[in-house]
C-alpha positions in Angstrom: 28.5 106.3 37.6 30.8 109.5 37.4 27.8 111.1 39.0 26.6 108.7 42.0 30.5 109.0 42.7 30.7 112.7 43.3 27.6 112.5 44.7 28.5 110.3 47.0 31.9 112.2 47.9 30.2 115.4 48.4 27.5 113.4 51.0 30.5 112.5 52.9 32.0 115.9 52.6 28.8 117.5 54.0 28.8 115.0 56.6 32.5 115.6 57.8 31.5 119.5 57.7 28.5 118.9 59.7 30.3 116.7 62.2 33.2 119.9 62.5 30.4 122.3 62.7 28.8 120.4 65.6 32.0 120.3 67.4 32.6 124.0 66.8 29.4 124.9 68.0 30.4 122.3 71.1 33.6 124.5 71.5 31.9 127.3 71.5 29.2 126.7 74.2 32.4 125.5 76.4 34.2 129.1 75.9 30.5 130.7 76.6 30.4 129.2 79.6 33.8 129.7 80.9 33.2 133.3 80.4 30.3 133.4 81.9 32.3 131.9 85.1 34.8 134.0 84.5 33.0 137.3 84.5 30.9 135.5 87.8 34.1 135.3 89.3 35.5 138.5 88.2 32.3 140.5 89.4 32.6 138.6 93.0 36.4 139.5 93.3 35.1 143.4 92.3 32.5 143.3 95.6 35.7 142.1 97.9 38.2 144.4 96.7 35.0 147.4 97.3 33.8 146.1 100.6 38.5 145.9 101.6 38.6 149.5 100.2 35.4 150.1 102.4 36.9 148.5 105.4 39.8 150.4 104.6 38.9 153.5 104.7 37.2 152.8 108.0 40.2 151.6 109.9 42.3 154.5 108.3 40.2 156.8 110.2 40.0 155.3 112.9 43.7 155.2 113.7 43.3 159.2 112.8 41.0 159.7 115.3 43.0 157.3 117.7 45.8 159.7 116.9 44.6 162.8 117.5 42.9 161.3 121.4 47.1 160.2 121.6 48.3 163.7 120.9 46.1 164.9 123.2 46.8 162.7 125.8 50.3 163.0 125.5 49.6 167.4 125.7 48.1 166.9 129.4 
């Protein structure tokens, strides 16, 4: 009897470990996945910020080169 009862306490220990586990592993794939939208997210906010810095740079010499056609202007 002393037997069949720890026998049947450590069953329901092994179930109660394998019902954690599976919600571990559950947790788990959730986190994965967030990451994995995360660093989507993160990689498509790095391409903006580029393609701004681009753009940027673009304007920045253009209102050089507007500039220097102003100073001239202004010299005749």
């Amino acid at each position: 009897d002393e037997l069949r009862l720890r026998y049947d306490s450590l069953k329901k220990v092994k179930s109660e470990l394998e019902n954690h586990l599976k919600k571990l592993q559950a947790s788990l794939k959730e986190a994965q996945d967030r990451l994995i939208e995360e660093q989507t997210g993160h990689g498509a906010t790095r391409d903006l910020l580029g393609a701004s810095e681009k753009r940027f740079v673009s304007i920045r010499a253009e209102i050089d080169e507007l500039r220097v056609l102003l100073d001239r202007v202004r010299f005749f």
